[in-house]
C-alpha positions in Angstrom: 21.0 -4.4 7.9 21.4 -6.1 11.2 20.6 -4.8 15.0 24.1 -4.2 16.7 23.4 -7.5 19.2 23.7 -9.6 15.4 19.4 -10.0 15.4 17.3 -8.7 13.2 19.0 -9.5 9.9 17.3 -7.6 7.1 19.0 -8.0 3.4 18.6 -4.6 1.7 18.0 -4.3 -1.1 15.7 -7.6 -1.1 17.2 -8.7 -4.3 20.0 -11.0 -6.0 22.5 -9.1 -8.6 22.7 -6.1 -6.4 26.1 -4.2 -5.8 28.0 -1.1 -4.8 25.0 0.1 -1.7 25.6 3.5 -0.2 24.2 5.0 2.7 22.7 8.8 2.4 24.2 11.3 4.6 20.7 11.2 6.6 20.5 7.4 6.6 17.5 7.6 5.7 17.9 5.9 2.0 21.0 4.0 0.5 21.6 4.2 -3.4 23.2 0.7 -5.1 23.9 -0.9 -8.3 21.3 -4.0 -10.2 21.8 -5.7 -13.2 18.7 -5.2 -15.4 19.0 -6.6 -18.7 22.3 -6.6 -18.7 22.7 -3.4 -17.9 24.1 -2.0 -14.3 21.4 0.3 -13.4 21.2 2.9 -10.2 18.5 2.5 -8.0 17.4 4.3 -4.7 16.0 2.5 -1.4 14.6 4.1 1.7 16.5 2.2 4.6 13.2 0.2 5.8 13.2 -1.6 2.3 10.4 0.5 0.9 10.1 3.0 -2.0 12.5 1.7 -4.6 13.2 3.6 -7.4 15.1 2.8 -10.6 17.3 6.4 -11.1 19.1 5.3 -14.6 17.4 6.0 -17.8 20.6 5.8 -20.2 21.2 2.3 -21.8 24.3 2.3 -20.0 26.1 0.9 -17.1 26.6 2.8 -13.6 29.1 1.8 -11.1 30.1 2.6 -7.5 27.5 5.4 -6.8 28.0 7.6 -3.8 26.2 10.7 -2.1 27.9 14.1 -1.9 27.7 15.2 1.8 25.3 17.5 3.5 25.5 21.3 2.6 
């Protein structure tokens, strides 16, 4: 994330290996892609860099996730 004057740079999420980010129709979280174990695995972020959660369970890989829109 970066303010729109080019300050403020903030790499989300704070973490090497990470792919694919998507921003929730709220912009308040963005879902991405990590290798863990050599696995591509889904995780969640809110958009400050806190609260991450791991979504994949499966021993497999995920790619490219994306939000459905807003009811």
């Amino acid at each position: 994330m970066i303010n729109a004057d080019g300050s403020g740079l903030t790499r989300l999420p704070n973490e090497d290996y990470s792919w694919y980010p998507d921003w929730a129709p709220d912009s308040r979280r963005i879902v991405f892609v990590r290798v863990v174990n050599g696995l591509s695995q889904l995780f969640i972020i809110d958009a400050d860099g806190t609260h991450e959660v791991k979504l994949s369970t499966a021993a497999a890989h995920e790619f490219q996730p994306s939000w459905s829109p807003l009811p």
